[in-house]
BANULO-735834 format. One line per 2 residues: for each residue x, y, z of C-alpha. Coordinates in Angstrom, 3 decimals, always signed. Each point is the difference from the previous one (the first is absolute). Example, Ala and Ser with C-alpha at 12.3 -4.5 7.8 and 13.67 -1.06 7.14 Angstrom:
// residues 2
+12.300/-4.500/+7.800  +1.370/+3.440/-0.660 .
END
This chain:
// residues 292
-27.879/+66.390/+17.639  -1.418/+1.193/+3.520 .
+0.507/-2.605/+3.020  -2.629/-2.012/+1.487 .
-1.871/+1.329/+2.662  +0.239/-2.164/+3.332 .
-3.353/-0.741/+2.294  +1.509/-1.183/+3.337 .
-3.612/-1.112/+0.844  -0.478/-2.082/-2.980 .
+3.552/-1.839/-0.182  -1.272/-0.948/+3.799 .
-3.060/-1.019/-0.768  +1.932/-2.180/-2.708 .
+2.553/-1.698/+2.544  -2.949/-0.929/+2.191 .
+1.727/+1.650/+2.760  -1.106/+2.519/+2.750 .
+0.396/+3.886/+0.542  +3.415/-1.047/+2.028 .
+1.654/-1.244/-2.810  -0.711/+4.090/-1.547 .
+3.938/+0.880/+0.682  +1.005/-3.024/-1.588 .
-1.656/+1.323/-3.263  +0.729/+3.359/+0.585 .
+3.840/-1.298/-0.145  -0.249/-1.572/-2.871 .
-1.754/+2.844/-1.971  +2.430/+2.884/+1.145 .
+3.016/-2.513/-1.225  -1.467/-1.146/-3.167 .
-1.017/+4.020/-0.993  +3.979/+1.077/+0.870 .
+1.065/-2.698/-3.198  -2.690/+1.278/-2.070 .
-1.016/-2.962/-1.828  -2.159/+1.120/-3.028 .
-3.503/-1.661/-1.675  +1.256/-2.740/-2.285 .
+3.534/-0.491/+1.543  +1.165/-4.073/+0.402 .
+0.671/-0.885/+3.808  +1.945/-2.407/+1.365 .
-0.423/-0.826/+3.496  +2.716/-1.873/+2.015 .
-1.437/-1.269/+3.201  -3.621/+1.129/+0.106 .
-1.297/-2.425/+3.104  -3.773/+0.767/+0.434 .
-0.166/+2.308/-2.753  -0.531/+3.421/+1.699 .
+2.314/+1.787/-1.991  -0.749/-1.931/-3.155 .
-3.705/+1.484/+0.060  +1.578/+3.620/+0.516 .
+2.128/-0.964/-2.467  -2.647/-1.512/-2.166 .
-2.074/+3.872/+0.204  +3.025/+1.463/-1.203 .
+0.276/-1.919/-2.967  -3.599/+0.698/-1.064 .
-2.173/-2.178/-2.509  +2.952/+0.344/-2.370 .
+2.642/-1.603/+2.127  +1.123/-3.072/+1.719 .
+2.078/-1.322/+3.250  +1.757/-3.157/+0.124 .
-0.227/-0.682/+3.399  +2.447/-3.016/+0.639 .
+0.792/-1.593/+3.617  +1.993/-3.461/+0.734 .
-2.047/-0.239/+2.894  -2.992/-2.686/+0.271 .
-3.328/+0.799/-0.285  -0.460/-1.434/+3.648 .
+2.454/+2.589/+1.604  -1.626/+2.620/+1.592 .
-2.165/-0.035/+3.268  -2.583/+0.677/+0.885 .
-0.965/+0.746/-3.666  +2.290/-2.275/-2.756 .
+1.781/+1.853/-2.644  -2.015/-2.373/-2.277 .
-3.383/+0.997/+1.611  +0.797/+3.838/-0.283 .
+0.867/-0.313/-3.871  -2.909/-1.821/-0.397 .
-2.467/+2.900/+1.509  +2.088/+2.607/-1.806 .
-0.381/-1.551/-3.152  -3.195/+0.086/+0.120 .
-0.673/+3.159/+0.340  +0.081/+2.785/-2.979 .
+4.093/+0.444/+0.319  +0.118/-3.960/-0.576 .
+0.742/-0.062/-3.797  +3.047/+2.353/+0.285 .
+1.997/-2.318/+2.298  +1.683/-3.432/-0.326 .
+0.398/-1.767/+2.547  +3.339/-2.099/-0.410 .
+1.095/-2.234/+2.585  +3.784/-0.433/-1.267 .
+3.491/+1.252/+0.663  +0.925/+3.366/-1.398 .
+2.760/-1.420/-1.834  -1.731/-2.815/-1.574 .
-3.186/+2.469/-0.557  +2.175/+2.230/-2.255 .
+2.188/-2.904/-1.711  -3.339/-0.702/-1.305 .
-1.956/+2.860/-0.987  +0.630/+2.326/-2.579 .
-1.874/+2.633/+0.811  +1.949/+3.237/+0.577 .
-0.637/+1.896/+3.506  -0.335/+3.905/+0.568 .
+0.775/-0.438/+3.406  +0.968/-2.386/+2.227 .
-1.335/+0.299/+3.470  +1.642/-1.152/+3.606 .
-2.736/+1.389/+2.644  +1.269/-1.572/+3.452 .
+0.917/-3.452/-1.440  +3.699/+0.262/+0.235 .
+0.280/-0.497/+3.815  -1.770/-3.624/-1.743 .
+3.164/-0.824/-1.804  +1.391/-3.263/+1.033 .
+3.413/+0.826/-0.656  +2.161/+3.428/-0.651 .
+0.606/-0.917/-3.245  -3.380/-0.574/-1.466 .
-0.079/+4.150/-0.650  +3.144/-0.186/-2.026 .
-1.429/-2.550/-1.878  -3.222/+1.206/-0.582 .
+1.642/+3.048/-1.534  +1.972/-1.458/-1.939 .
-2.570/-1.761/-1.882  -2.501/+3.171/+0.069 .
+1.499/+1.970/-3.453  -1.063/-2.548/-2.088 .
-3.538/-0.261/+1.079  -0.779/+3.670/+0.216 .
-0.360/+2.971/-2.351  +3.422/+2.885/-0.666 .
-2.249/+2.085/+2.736  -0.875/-2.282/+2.225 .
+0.265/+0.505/+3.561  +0.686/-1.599/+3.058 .
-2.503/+1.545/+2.761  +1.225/-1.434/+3.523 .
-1.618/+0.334/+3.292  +1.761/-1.166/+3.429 .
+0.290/+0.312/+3.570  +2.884/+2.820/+0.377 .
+0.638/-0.914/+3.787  +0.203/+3.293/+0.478 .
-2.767/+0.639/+3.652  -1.885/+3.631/-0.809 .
-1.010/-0.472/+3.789  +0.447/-2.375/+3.327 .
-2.844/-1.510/-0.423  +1.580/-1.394/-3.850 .
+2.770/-1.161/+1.955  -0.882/-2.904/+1.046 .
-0.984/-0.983/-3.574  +3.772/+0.392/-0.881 .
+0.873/-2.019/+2.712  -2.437/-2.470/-0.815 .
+1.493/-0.077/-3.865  +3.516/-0.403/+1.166 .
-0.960/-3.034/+2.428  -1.987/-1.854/-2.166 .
+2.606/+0.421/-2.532  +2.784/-1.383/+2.003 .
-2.083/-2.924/+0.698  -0.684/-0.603/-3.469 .
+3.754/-0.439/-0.855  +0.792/-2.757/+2.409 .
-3.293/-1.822/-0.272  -1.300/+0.848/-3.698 .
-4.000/-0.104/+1.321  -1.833/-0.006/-3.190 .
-2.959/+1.673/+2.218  +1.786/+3.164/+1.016 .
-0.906/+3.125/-1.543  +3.343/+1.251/-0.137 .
+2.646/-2.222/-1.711  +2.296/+2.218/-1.976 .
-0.243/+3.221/+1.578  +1.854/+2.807/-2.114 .
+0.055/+3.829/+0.724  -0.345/+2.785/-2.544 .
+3.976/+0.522/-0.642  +0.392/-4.154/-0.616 .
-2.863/+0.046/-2.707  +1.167/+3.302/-1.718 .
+3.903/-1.405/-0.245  -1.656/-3.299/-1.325 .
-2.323/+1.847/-2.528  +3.435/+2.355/-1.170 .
+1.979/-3.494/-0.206  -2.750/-1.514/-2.549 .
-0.081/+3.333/-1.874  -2.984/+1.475/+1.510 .
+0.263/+3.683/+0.950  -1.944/+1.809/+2.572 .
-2.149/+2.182/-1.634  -2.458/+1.108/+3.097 .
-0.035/-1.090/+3.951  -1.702/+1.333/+3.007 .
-0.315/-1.401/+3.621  -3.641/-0.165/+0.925 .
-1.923/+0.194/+3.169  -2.727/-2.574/-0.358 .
-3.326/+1.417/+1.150  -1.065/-0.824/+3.510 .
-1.873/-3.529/+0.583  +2.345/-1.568/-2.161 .
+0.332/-3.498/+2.093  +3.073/-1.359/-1.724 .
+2.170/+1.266/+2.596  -2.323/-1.756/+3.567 .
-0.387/-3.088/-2.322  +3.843/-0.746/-0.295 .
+0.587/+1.524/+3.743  -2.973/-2.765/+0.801 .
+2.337/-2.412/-1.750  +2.795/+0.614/+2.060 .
-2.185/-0.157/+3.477  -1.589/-3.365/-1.188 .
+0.728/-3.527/+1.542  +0.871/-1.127/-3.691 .
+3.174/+2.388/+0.346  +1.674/-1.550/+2.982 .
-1.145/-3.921/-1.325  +1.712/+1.221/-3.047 .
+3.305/+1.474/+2.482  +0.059/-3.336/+1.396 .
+0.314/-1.827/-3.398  +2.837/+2.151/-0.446 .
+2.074/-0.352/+3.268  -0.148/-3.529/-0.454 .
+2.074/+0.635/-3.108  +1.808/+3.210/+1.256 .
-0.184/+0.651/+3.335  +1.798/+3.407/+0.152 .
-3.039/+1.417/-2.196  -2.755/-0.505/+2.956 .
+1.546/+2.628/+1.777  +0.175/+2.214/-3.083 .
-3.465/-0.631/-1.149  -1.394/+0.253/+3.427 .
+1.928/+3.503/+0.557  -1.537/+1.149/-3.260 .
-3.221/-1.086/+1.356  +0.719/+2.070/+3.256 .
+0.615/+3.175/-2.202  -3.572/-0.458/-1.383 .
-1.249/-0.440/+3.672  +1.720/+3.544/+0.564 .
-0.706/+1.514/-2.806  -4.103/-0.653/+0.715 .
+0.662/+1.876/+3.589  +0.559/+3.668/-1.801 .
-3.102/-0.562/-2.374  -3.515/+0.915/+1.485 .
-2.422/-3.049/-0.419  +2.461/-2.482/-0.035 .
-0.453/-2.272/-2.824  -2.673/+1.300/-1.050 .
+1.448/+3.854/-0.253  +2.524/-1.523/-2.209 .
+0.598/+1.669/-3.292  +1.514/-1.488/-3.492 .
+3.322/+1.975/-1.051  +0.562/+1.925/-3.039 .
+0.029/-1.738/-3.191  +2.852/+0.623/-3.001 .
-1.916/+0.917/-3.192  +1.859/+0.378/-3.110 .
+0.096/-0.552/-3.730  +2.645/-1.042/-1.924 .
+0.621/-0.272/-4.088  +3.142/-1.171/-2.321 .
+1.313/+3.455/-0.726  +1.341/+2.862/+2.144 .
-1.227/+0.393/+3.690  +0.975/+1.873/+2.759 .
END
């Protein structure tokens, strides 16, 4: 069976979102072609937010298919949009009927359905992982919930910086990470962060073998990189520094010197802020039999 095709200007037109929020798309498209998910496959998504991968995900699929798209997250999280407002407006549109919408732990999710997955899909959610050992977990629980050829198509940040200007978006990753592990923030974006050698010796551990990777330059515009650099830079970091010295003073001089390196790292990239770009991304798939 051929692939879907992929219309950029319609899956915008879907999200309700402006011709900014193009390279967002454009990400998502490129990554989802590379695992070349086929008309009629079975999808489970781990970790789908607002659902802008789900709907590429959902075009893959075609008429014949389906994506379970589950999240633990509220409906209410999300701003300015909710993730329960965007499911809501993607649902209704055409792509609605091939996606659930399951607001539910992964592991309780597949302790209860019996359907059997033909892949399993991780697109920038595990940076969302409350703790390191939710991955191990997850994988362990994956082979009975998905077919002999199933794979395991993940996508994450490689913190790898294809230029100065991604630098600071490393940075940015790091810091917010660190400040994660002392203070556990349930509103940070990154709360597990894990690099592409960490998930590939987790994957081998559970019996999943690397069967394609890559390290991907996202396309320009991509704003994932000046929205966590934004993060770092914002008054809600340093009241969230202070809850932590009070507990640990050592770390405010640690958290603010990581802050500093962001500071420094913005000097070298042309715009500022706003000339920051989002570093490469770690794209692979993975199956139960022989890798690389």
């Amino acid at each position: 069976m051929a692939s879907n095709t992929f219309d950029i200007d319609a899956l915008l037109k879907i999200y309700g979102a402006s011709p900014d929020y193009r390279p967002q798309f454009e990400h998502r498209v490129n990554i989802v072609k590379s695992w070349n998910i086929l008309p009629g496959s079975r999808v489970l998504e781990i970790g789908p937010g607002q659902g802008d991968c789900t709907i590429v995900l959902a075009t893959a699929v075609g008429e014949s298919g389906h994506v379970d798209a589950v999240d633990p997250a509220p409906l209410s999280y999300g701003s300015p949009i909710t993730i329960g407002q965007s499911q809501a407006q993607l649902s209704a549109s055409h792509l609605g009927p091939r996606i659930s919408w399951i607001e539910d732990s992964p592991d309780h999710h597949l302790s209860t359905n019996q359907t059997p997955y033909t892949h399993v899909i991780l697109f920038h959610s595990l940076w969302y992982f409350s703790s390191p050992s939710t991955f191990p977990s997850l994988l362990r629980l994956l082979p009975a919930h998905t077919t002999p050829a199933a794979s395991l198509c993940v996508a994450e940040y490689a913190l790898r910086a294809p230029s100065l200007a991604s630098v600071p978006h490393v940075l940015a990753a790091l810091t917010s990470s660190r400040l994660q592990a002392e203070r556990g923030s349930e509103e940070r974006n990154v709360r597990n962060i894990s690099g592409p050698e960490w998930i590939k010796d987790i994957a081998r551990g559970e019996g999943w073998a690397v069967k394609d990777e890559k390290v991907v330059v996202p396309p320009k515009g991509l704003q994932d990189g000046r929205w966590e650099v934004l993060g770092i830079l914002s008054q809600g970091f340093e009241r969230e520094v202070q809850e932590v010295v009070k507990r640990h003073e050592g770390l405010g001089g640690v958290l603010t010197g990581m802050k500093e390196a962001v500071v420094g790292a913005l000097e070298a990239v042309e715009g500022g802020v706003k000339g920051v770009e989002t570093m490469s991304v770690w794209v692979g798939k993975l199956d139960k039999g022989q890798g690389l």
